[in-house]
N, C-alpha and C positions, 0 to 999 in steps of 0.2 A: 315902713317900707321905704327902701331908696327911691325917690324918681329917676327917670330916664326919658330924658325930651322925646328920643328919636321913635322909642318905641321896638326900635329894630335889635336890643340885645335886650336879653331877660332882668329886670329888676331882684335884689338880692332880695328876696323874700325871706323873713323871721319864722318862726314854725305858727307862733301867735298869728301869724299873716296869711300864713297857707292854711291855720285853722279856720280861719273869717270866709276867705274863698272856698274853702270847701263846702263851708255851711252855708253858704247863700247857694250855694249851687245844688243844695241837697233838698232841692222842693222840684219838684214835676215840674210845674209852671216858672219856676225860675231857668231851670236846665231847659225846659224850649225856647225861651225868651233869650238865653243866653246864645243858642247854636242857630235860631234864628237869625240872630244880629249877627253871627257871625258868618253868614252865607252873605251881607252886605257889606262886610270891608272893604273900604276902612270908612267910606260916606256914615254907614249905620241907616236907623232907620226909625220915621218918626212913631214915638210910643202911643201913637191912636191906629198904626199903621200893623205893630205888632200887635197889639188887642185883639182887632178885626183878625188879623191870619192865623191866631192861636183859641180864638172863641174863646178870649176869655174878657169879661166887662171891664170898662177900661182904670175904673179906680182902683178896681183891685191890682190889674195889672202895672198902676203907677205904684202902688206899694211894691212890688215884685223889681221891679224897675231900680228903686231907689236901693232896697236893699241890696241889690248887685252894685249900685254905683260906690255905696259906704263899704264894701268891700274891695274896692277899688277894682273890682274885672269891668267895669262899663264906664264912660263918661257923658255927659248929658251937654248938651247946648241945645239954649232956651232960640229957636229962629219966628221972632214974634209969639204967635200961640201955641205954638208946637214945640216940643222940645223932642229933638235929633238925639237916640243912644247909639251910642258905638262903641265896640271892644275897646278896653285902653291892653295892645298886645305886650307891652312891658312887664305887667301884673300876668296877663296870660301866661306868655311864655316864663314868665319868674316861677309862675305856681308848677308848670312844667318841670322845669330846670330843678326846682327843693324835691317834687315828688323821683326824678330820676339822677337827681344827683349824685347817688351812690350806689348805682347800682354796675351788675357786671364785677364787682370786687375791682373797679379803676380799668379795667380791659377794656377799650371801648369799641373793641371786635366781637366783642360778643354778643351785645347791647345795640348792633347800627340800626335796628330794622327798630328797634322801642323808643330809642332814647335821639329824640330831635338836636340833644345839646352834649357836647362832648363829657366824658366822666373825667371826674379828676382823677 
């Protein structure tokens, strides 16, 4: 995956890379832990804080945690005992931009209302 300091344009995502994001995303508890965090952009939110609001017990949910972060759609900072997840939106929006990158056949009037990122 290419980084992107800013976060504010989409990371060039490899299909390998949209395949990893996919698949961490592809568990219950991951996809609310994911759409959760992503109601706190861009602060995030501490993972004992997520556990509690998705009723789910908190070790399991630091496994759920980590496997989004090794997929690169979350990043983690350690603040003393607590450790802060937050979307990393470059990986976001990258996974976006590979899933609607070709679509519309390049016409990107046809496509405005789907596709957040312009078609080639």
């Amino acid at each position: 995956m290419t980084e992107n300091s800013k976060g504010d344009t989409p990371t060039n995502l490899q299909e390998d890379d949209a395949v990893a994001a996919l698949s961490a995303l592809a568990h219950k508890d991951r996809l609310a832990a994911f759409r959760l965090i992503l109601t706190a952009m861009p602060e995030g939110l501490p993972s004992g804080q997520i556990a509690k609001d998705l009723s789910i017990a908190p070790t399991r949910m630091s496994f759920h945690l980590a496997t989004l972060e090794r997929a690169g759609l979350l990043t983690a900072q350690r603040e003393g005992r607590v450790v802060r997840y937050a979307i990393a939106p470059h990986t976001m929006r990258g996974l976006l931009h590979f899933l609607t990158q070709d679509c519309c056949n390049g016409d990107p009037t046809l496509c405005l209302d789907l596709n957040p990122f312009p078609c080639r």
